[in-house]
N, C-alpha and C positions, 0 to 999 in steps of 0.2 A: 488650359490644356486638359482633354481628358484621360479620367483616371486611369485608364486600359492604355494609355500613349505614356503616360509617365511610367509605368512599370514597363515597358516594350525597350524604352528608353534608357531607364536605368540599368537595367541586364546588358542590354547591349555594350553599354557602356562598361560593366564591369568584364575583368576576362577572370574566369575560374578555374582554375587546374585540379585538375582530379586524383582523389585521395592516391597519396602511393607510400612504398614502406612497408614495414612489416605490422604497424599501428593497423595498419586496414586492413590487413591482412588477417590481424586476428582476429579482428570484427567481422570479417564475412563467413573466417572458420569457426568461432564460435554462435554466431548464426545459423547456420548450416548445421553446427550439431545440437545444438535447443531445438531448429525444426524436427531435426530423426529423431530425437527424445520424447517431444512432442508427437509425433505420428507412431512410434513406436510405444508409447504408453498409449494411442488409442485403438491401436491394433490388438495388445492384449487387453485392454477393459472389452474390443467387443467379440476377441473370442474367445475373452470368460467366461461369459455369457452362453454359449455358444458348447463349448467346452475347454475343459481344466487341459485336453491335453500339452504337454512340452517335450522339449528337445532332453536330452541328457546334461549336454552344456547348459542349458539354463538353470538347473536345479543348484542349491546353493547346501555345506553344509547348516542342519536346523532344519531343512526345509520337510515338512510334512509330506510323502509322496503317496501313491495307490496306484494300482493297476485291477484290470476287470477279469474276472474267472470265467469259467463257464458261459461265452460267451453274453458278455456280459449280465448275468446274471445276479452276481456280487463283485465289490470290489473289497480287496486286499491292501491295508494300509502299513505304511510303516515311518519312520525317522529316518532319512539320508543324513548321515555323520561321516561323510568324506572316505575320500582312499575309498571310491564306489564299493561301501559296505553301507546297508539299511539293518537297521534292531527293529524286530516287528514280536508279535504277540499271536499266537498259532496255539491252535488244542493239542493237548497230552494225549496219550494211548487212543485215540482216534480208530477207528474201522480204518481199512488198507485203500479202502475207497476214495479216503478225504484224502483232499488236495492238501491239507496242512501236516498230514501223516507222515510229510517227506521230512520233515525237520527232526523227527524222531527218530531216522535213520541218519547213520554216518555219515557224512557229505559227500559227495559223490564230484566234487568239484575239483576242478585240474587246475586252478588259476591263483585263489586264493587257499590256503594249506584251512585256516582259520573257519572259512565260510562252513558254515552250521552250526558255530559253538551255540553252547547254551550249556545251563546250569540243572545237576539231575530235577528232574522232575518240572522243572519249570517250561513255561511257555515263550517265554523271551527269549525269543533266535536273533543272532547275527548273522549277517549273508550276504555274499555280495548280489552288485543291483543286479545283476543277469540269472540268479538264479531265484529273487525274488521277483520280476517281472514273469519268468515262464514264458518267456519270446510274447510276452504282452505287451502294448503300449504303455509311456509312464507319462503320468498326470499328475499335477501340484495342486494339493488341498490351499481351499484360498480361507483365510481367516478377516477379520474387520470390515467384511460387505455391508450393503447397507441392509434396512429390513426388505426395500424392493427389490434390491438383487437377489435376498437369498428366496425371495416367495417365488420372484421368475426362475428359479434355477428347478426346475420341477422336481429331478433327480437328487433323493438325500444321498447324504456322503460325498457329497462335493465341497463346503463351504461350510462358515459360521461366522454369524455376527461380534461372536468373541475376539478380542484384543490376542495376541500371540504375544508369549514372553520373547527376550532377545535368542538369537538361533544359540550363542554359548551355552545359556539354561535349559533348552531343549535338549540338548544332545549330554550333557551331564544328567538331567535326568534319565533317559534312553540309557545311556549307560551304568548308570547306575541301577535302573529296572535289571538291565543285564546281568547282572551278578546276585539281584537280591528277589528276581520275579516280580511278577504283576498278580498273585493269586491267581485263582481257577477260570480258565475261561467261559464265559455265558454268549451264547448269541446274542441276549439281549442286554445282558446289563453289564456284562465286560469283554468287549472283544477287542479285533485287531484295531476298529478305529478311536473306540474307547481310548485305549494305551497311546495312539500318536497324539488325539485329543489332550491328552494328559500332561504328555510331555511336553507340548506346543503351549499350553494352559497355566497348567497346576491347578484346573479345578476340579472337583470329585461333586457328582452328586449324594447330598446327604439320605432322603431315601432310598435305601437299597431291594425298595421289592417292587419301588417302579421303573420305566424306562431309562435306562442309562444315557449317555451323554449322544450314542451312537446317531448320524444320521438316517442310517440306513434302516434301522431297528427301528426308529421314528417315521421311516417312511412304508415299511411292514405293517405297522401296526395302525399308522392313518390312514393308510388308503381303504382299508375295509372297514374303517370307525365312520372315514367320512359317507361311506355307502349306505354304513347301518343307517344315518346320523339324515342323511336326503331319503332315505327311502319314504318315509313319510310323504314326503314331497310331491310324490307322484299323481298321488291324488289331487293336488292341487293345480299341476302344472301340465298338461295334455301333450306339451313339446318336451320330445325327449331332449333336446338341445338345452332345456331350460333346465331341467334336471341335470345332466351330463356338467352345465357350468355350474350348477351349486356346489354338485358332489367334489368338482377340482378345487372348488370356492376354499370349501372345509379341508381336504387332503392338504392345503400351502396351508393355511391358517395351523391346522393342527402340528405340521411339521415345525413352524417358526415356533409355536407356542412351546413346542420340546428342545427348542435350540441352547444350548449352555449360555451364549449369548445374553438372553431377554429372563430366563430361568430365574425362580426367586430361592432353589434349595439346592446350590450348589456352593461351595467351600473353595478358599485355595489352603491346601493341602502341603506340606514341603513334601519332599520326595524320600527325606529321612526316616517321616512318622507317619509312610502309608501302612506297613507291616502293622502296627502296630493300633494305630486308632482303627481302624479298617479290619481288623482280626484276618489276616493274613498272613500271621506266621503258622508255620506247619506245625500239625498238632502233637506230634511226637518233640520240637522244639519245647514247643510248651509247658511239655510233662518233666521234660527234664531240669527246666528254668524250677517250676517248683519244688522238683525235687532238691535243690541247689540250696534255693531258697528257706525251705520247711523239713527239708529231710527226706528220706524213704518212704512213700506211702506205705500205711501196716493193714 
């Protein structure tokens, strides 16, 4: 008998009832949600890509957030730590001009009593999320990309190759900056993104008179190194096209190379003995620890 008649045969011969119960039942429901888990992790990998933006609801406490100024211009980072309050990191005595200058005034806020604190002189503000977005949209800084995600991402201040401590350690850092400061603000080597870097981290870069940890600072200062760096170039290559993709060549390369990530002088730091190893206790502190210590200067 042929092979195709004895399987015809045998089926027919068998009668099969179909799955019923709540056994099968879990197996189609939990199928059904590994597909939406599956389509839904590949919706956000491709429009991370794409952009960081999210929902409010998605944002978790720990989570690293940012929104964009000045039509996007720059963006504005901070630590989301629940009960929609972010600790972010803003300039002291500022011109009345700067957008960070509102934090130096009373809060002005009707919802939360809390939203503005901060500690005299310091840079680290508490606020809730609606008065730190600015009726901006809010985006989640992504941490552990790969090296080709973070080269595609053109835009710095999005992302880093770097590992993220658990979201608890984050926000105990964040808050503890809160009370004890982040030192003086720098655009380039200690800003707002610096400080969520930090907290997300705990790593500090050791030299302090080059580029800080920032992406965005790293992407300031490549895109016109990578210019300087092709202009040469020109001479060699008669298509602007060919020039235009070296110059981006260098602008991703130069940015990854600044990344905390792939970095060879960066530290992890505890959040106890940044004052301290880091010379950011105030200097009037100082004076009087040695006076304590050595007596009355004569």
């Amino acid at each position: 008998m042929p092979q195709d008649r004895i399987q015809k045969t045998w089926f027919s011969d068998h009668h099969f009832e179909p799955f019923v119960g709540s056994g099968a039942e879990e197996l189609v429901e939990n199928g059904e949600k590994l597909k939406e888990e599956a389509e839904g992790k590949t919706k956000r990998k491709e429009m991370g890509l794409l952009t960081n933006r999210v929902e409010r609801s998605e944002i978790k406490p720990g989570d690293h957030i940012y929104t964009y100024r000045a039509v996007f211009a720059y963006s504005h980072h901070g630590i989301f730590v629940g009960g929609s309050k972010v600790v972010h990191f803003t300039r002291v005595g500022t011109s009345s001009n700067s957008d960070d200058d509102i934090y130096n005034q009373p809060s002005s806020c009707q919802t939360f009593p809390d939203c503005g604190f901060r500690q005299p002189k310091s840079g680290v503000v508490l606020s809730c999320l609606d008065c730190f977005l600015q009726k901006g949209s809010l985006y989640c800084f992504e941490y552990g990309v790969t090296p080709s995600f973070f080269i595609a991402k053109v835009r710095g201040g999005t992302c880093t190759t770097a590992e993220s401590d658990p979201p608890e350690t984050a926000i105990h850092r964040a808050m503890y900056l809160l009370q004890n400061g982040f030192g003086n603000y720098d655009v380039f080597q200690n800003n707002c993104e610096d400080f969520a870097l930090y907290c997300k981290t705990g790593l500090l870069t050791v030299d302090r008179l080059g580029v800080g940890r920032s992406g965005q600072a790293s992407s300031v200062i490549g895109a016109p190194l990578a210019a300087l760096l092709s202009s040469p170039l020109k001479l060699l290559m008669p298509s602007p096209v060919g020039v235009a993709t070296v110059t981006a060549g260098m602008y991703c390369m130069s940015r990854y190379a600044t990344d905390i990530g792939v970095r060879t002088d960066v530290i992890k730091v505890a959040v106890e003995d940044l004052a301290m190893n880091l010379g950011w206790m105030n200097t009037e502190e100082v004076d009087t620890e040695s006076e304590v210590l050595t007596g009355p200067l004569t």
